[in-house]
C-alpha positions in Angstrom: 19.8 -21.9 9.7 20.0 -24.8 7.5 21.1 -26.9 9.9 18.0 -25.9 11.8 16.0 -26.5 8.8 16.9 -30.0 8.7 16.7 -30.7 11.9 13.0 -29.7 12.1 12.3 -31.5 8.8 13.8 -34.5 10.7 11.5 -33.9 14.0 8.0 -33.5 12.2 7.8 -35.2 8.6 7.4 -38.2 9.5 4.2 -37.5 10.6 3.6 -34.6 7.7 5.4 -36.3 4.8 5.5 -32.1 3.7 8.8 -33.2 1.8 10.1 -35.3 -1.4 13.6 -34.3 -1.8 16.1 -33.1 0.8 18.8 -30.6 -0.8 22.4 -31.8 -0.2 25.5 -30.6 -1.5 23.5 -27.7 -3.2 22.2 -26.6 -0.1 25.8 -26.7 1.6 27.4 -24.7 -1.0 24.6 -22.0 -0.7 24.7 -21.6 2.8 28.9 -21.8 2.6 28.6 -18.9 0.7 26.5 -17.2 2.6 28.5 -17.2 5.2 31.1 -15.8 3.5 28.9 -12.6 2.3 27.0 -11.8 5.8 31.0 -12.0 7.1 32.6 -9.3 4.1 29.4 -7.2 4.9 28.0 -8.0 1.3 24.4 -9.4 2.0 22.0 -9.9 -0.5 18.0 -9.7 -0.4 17.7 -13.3 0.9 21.0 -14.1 2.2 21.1 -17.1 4.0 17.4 -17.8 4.2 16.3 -21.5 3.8 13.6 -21.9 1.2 11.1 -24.9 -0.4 10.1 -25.1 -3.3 6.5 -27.1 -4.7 8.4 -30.7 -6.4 6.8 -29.0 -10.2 9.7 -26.8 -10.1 12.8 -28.3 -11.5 16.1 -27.9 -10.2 19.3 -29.5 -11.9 20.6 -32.5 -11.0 17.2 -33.3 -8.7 14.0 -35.3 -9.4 10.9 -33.7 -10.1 8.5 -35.7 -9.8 5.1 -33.4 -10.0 3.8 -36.4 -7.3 3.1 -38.9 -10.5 4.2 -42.3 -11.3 4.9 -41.0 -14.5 7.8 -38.8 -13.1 9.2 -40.8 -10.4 12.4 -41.3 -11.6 12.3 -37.8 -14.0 16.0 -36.1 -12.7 15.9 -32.2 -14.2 18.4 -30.5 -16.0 18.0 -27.1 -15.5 16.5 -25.0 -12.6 13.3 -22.8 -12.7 14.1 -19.4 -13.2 12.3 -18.8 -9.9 14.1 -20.7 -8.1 17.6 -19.3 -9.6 16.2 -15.7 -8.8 15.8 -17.0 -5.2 19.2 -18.5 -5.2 20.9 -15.1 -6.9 19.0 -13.0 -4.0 21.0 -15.3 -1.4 18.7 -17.8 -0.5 19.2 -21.8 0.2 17.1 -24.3 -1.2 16.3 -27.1 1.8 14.0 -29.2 0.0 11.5 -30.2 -2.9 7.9 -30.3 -1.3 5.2 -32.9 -1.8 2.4 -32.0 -4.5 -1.1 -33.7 -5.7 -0.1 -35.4 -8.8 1.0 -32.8 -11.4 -0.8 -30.3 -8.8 -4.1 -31.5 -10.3 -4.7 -34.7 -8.3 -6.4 -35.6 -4.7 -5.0 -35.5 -1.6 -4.1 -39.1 -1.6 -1.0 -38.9 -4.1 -0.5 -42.5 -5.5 3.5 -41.9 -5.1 4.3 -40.1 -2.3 0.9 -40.6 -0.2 -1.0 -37.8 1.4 0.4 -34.3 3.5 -0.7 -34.0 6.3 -1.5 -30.4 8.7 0.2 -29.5 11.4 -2.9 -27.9 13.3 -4.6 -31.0 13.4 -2.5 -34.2 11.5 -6.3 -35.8 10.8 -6.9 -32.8 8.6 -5.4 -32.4 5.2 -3.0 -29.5 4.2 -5.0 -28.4 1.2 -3.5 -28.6 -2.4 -1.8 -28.5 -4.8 1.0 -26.7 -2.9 0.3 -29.2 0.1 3.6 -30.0 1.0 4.5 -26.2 1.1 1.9 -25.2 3.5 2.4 -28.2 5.9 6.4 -27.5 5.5 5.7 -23.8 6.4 3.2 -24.0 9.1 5.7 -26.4 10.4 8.3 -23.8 10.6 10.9 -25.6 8.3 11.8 -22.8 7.0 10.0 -19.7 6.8 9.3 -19.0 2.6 8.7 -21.3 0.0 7.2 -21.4 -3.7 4.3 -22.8 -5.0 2.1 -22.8 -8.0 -1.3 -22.0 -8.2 -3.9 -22.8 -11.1 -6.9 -22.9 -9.5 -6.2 -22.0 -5.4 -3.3 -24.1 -5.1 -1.2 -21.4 -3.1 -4.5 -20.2 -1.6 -6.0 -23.2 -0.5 -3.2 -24.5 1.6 -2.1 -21.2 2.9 -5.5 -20.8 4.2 -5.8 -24.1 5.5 -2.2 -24.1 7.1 -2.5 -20.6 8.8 -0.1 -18.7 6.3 0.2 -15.5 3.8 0.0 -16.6 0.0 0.0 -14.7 -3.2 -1.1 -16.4 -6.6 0.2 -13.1 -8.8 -0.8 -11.3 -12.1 -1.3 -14.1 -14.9 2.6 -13.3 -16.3 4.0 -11.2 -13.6 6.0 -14.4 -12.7 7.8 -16.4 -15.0 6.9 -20.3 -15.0 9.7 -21.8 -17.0 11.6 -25.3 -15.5 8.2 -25.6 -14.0 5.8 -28.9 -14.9 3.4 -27.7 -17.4 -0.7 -27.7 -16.5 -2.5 -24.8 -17.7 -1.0 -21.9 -19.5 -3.7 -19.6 -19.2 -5.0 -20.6 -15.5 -1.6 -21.3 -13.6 0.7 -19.0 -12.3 3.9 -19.6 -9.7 4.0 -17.4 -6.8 5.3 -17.1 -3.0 4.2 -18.4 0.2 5.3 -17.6 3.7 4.4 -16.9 7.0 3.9 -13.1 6.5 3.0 -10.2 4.6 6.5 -9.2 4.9 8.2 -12.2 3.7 6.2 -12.6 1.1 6.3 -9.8 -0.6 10.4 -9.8 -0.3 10.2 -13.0 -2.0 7.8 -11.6 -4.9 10.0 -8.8 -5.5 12.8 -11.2 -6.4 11.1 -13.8 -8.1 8.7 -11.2 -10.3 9.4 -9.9 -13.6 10.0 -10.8 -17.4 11.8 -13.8 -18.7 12.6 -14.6 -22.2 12.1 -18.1 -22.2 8.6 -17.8 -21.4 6.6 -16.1 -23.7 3.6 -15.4 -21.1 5.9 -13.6 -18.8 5.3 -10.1 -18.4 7.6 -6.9 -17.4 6.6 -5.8 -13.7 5.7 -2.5 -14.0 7.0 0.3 -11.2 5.2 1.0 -8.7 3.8 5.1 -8.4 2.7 6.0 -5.3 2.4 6.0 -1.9 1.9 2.4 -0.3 -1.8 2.6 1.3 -1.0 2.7 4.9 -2.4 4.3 6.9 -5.2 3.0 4.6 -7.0 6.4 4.7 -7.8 6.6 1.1 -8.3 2.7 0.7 -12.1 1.6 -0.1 -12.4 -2.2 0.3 -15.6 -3.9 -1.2 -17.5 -6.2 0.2 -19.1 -8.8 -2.3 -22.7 -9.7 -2.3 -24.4 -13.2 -0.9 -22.6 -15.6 -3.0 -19.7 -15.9 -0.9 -21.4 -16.0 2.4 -24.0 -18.2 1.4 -21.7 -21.0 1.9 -19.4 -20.3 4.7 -18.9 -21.6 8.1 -19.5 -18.7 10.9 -15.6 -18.9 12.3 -14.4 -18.3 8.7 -17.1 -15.0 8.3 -15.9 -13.8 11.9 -12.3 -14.0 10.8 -13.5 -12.0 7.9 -15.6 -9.3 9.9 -12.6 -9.1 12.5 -10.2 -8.5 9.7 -12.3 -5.4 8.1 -13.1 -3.8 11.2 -9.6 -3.4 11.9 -8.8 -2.2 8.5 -11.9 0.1 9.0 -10.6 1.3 12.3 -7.1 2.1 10.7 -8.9 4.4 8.2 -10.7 2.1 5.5 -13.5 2.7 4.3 -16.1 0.0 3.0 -18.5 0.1 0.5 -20.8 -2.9 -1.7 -20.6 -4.2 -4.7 -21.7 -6.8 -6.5 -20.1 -9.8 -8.8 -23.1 -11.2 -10.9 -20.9 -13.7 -12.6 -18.9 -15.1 -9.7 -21.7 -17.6 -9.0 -20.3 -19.4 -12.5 -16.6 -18.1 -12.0 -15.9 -21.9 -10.3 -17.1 -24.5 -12.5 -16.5 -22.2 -15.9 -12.8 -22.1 -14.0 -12.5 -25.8 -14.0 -13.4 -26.0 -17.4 -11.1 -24.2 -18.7 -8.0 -25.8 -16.3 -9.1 -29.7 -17.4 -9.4 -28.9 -20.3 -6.1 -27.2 -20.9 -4.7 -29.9 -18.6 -5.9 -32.6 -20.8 -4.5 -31.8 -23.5 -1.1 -30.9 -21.7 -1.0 -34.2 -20.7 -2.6 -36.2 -24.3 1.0 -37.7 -24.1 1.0 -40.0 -21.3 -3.0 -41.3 -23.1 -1.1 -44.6 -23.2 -0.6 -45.0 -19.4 -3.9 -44.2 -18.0 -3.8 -46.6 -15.7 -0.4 -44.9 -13.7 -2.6 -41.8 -12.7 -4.5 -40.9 -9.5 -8.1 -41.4 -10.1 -8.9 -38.2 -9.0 -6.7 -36.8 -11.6 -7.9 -39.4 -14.5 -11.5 -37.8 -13.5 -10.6 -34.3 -14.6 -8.5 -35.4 -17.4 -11.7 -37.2 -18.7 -13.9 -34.4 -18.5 -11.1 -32.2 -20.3 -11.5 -34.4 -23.1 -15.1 -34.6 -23.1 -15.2 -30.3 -23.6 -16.1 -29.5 -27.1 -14.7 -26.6 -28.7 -17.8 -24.3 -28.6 -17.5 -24.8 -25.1 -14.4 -24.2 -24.5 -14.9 -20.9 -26.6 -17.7 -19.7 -24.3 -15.8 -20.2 -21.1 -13.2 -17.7 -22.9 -15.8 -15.4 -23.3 -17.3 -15.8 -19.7 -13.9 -14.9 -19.1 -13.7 -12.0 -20.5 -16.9 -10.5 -19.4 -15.4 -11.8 -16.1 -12.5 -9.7 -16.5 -14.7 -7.0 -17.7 -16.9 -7.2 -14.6 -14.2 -7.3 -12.2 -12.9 -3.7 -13.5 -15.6 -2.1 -13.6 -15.9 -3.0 -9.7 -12.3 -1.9 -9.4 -13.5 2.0 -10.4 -15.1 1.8 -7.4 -13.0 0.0 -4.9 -9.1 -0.7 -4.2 -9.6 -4.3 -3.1 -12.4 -7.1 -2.9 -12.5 -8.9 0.3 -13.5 -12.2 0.1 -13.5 -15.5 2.7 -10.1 -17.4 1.5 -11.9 -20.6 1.5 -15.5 -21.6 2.7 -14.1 -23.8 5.6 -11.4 -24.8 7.2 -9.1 -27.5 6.6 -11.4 -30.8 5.6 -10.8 -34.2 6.9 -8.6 -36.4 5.3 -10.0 -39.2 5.4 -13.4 -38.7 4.6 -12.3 -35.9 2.1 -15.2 -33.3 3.4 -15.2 -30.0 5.0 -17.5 -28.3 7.7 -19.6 -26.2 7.8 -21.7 -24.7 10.8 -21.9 -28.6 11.5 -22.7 -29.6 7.4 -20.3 -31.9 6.2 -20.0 -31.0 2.1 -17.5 -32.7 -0.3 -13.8 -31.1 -0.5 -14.0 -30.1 -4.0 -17.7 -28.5 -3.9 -15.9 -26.1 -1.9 -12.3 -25.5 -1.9 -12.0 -23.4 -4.5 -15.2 -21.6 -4.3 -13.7 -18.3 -3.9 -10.4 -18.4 -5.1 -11.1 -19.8 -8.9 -12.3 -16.2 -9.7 -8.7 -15.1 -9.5 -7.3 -18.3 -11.8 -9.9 -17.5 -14.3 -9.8 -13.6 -14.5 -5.8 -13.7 -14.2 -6.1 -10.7 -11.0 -4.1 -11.1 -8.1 -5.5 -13.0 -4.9 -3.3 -12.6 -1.5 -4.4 -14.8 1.4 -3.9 -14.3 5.0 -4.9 -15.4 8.4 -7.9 -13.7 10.1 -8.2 -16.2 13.2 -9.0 -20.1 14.1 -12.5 -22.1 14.4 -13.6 -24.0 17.6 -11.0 -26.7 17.1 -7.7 -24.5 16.5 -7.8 -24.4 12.9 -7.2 -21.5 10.7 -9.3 -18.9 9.3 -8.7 -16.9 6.5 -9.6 -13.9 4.1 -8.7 -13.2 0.3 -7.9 -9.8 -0.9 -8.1 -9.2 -4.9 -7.0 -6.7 -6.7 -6.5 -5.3 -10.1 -3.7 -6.4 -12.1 -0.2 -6.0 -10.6 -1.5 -4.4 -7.6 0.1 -6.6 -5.0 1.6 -4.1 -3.8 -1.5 -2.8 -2.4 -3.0 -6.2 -1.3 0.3 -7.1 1.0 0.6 -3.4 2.3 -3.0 -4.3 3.9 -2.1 -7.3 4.9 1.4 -6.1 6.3 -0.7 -3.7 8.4 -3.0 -6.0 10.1 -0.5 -8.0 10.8 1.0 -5.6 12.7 -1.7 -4.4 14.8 -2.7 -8.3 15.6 -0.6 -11.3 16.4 -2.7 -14.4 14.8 -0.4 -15.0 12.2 2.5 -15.9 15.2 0.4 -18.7 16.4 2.1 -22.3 16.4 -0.1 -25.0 15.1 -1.0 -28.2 17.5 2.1 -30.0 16.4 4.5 -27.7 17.6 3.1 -27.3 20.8 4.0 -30.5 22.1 
């Protein structure tokens, strides 16, 4: 398998550039012992299966460059405790995959340049986690970790066809991983499936002592919700249709109806504050960012301009400000369980759109062209700045071949819940198996 891995990452990145870093020896080693374990009958989880990982992650004795100038020559000492986990559970780490510069930048990262999508190479693979959702679309390998402080496990999964989970705020632990926002970002999984992606949360989830935000997973009780006889999904009012491109609101309607013919039931609600949930979000992420990053002030001009942007209006938040978004926060939080007596899940459109133009940096919609960052993260900030789970998955693809995708939230450290849905509809339908343009050829 790792040979395969390589070879694919030889075929297609070229024209992707999905990859920083190629594992060596590491990678040998791993898959050597692996080897050796399927052959005494002593497996583990993950035995043998190639993995990425997003280049904020460190692992010893590699770069991590977080896609900045700043880092380029930065070689890590130790390894994320996410990416040991994944080693311990048997898995082989291929590569370190391309970011937006400290997964805050624009598409167009100043060191490593731009990743592109494999279902149309004009078309960008969304961010930050770019050069994980063009590496997994591509079929490099089939799981990979991201992080996520504002969509940036969303965005590309929806944009690149795949299943993505930005968890609980803490149910993951984020040390060896480039700091951005403690109390936006979390690390999560990405693959092609439900199924694989909740195999790789299970072994990357849980406390860690060297990070004071983590948090202990608590045990499932329960019955998973499949048949989803007793699960109630709600359906959000206008603001998230208001601006959304018909493809993306079919793949939404075809994903409930077969989650209503399986035995869901449906039922609305509403979500006053979401309206604000984006813009309060980013506020609190540049800020935090900002001052994350006060030590590099003295090299301003090394950073993407896109990135220099946000820093500056980080800076430019006053503390009274920054106070009230907390509190918008809270009443978020306070809004989003009292919608949760009501409902199991919240379906929302993953993104807006699909994936936008690289060049011109817009997306469509219903033939509008709007700028990339008015829209991205229009659905998927609510989950950054609340702290719930948000799982993404594919619903279907626009006129041109493109996915389409739909968000389920749920209450805190419910994922569970989230992937069994999404494990289900994936087994009733087939769009998650497609193979982008690239591939085809």
């Amino acid at each position: 398998m790792l040979a395969a891995s390589r070879a694919r990452i030889a075929a297609y990145d070229e024209t992707l550039n999905a990859i920083v870093t190629v594992i060596g020896e590491r990678a040998d080693k791993s898959a050597e012992e692996a080897a050796r374990r399927w052959e005494a009958g002593t497996p583990r989880p993950l035995e043998g299966v190639p993995f990425g990982v997003k280049d904020v992650l460190d692992v010893a004795g590699e770069r991590t460059t977080a896609g900045s100038r700043l880092h380029a020559d930065r070689v890590a000492t130790q390894t994320a405790t996410v990416v040991r986990r994944a080693e311990a559970a048997g898995a082989v780490l291929v590569a370190k995959e391309g970011t937006t510069e400290f997964a805050i930048g624009g598409p167009w990262n100043p060191l490593n340049g731009p990743v592109r999508n494999p279902w149309d190479t004009t078309r960008w693979s969304g961010g930050s986690s770019s050069g994980s959702g063009a590496a997994l679309a591509a079929r490099y390998y089939p799981i990979s970790i991201g992080s996520d402080a504002g969509g940036s496990i969303r965005v590309p999964s929806a944009w690149c066809g795949l299943t993505g989970l930005k968890p609980t705020l803490g149910a993951v632990p984020r040390t060896g991983a480039v700091p951005l926002s403690p109390t936006t970002e979390t690390v999560g999984p990405m693959s092609r499936s439900a199924a694989d992606t909740a195999r790789l949360f299970q072994v990357i989830r849980g406390h860690d002592n060297l990070d004071p935000r983590s948090q202990h997973y608590p045990t499932q009780v329960g019955d998973a919700p499949w048949p989803p006889k007793n699960v109630t999904i709600g359906i959000p009012d206008s603001y998230f249709f208001d601006v959304c491109d018909d493809a993306v609101k079919e793949g939404y309607d075809a994903f409930v109806d077969v989650l209503r013919q399986a035995g869901a039931r449906t039922t609305p609600i509403r979500l006053p504050s979401a309206g604000l949930a984006q813009a309060v979000g980013y506020q609190v992420l540049f800020t935090e960012a900002a001052v994350t990053h006060a030590e590099h002030a003295g090299r301003l001009g090394d950073y993407d301009p896109v990135l220099l942007q946000r820093m500056h209006a980080g800076l430019l938040t006053s503390a009274a400000d920054y106070l009230r978004a907390l509190q918008f926060r809270h009443e978020l939080q306070l809004e989003l369980a009292d919608a949760f007596r009501d409902v199991d899940v919240i379906a929302l459109p993953a993104t807006p759109s699909t994936a936008p133009d690289l060049d011109e940096l817009t997306v469509d919609i219903n033939g509008q062209k709007l700028p990339l960052y008015e829209a991205q993260s229009r659905s998927t900030m609510l989950c950054n700045l609340s702290g719930v789970p948000g799982l993404v998955l594919p619903t279907g693809h626009d006129a041109q071949g493109c996915p389409t995708s739909i968000q389920l939230v749920v209450p805190p450290f419910q994922e569970d819940v989230a992937l069994t849905l999404a494990l289900g509809f994936q087994e009733l339908t087939n769009v998650h198996c497609t193979l982008p343009r690239l591939l085809e050829k």
